[in-house]
C-alpha positions in Angstrom: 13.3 18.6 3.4 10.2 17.1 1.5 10.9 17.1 -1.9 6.9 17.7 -3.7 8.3 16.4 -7.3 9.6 13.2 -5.4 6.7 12.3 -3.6 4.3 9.0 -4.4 0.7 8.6 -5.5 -1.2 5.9 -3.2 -1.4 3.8 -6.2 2.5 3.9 -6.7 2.8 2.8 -2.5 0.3 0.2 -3.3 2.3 -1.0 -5.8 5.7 -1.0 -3.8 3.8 -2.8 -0.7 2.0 -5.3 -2.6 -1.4 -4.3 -1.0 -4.3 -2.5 -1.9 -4.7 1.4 -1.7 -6.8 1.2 0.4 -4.9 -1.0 2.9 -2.1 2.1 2.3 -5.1 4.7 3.3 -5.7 2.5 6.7 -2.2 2.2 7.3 -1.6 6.0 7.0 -4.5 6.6 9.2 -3.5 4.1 12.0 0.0 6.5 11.8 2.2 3.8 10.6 3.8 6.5 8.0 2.7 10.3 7.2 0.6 11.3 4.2 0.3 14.8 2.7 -2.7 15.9 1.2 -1.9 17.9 -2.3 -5.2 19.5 -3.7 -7.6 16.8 -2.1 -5.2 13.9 -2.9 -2.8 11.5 -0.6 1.0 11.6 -1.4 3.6 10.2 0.5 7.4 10.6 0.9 9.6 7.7 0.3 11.8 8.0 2.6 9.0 7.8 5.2 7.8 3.9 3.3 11.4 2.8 3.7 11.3 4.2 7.5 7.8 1.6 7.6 9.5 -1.3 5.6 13.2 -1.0 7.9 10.9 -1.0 10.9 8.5 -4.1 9.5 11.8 -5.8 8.7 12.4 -5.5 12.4 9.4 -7.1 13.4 9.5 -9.9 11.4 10.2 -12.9 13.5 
């Protein structure tokens, strides 16, 4: 269950990717992890950036 008090600001994923927000905004809409859009704004569950990073960790050659 999605906690709403635990879930992260685009700025805040940014920040934990090292990229730009909007580089999190492309990646969200190419489906590489789910956003949730709370009164006009993008937030995103941890749990589904570690899901991204485990899987990038896997693809890293």
């Amino acid at each position: 269950m999605i906690q709403l008090d635990k879930l992260l600001k685009g700025t805040e994923v940014a920040e934990w990717l090292d990229c730009s927000v909007q580089h999190v905004n492309r990646l969200r809409r190419r489906g590489a992890f789910p956003g949730i859009a709370v009164g006009g704004m993008w937030r995103y569950d941890p749990a589904d950036i570690r899901k991204y990073l485990n899987a990038q960790r896997g693809n890293a050659a």
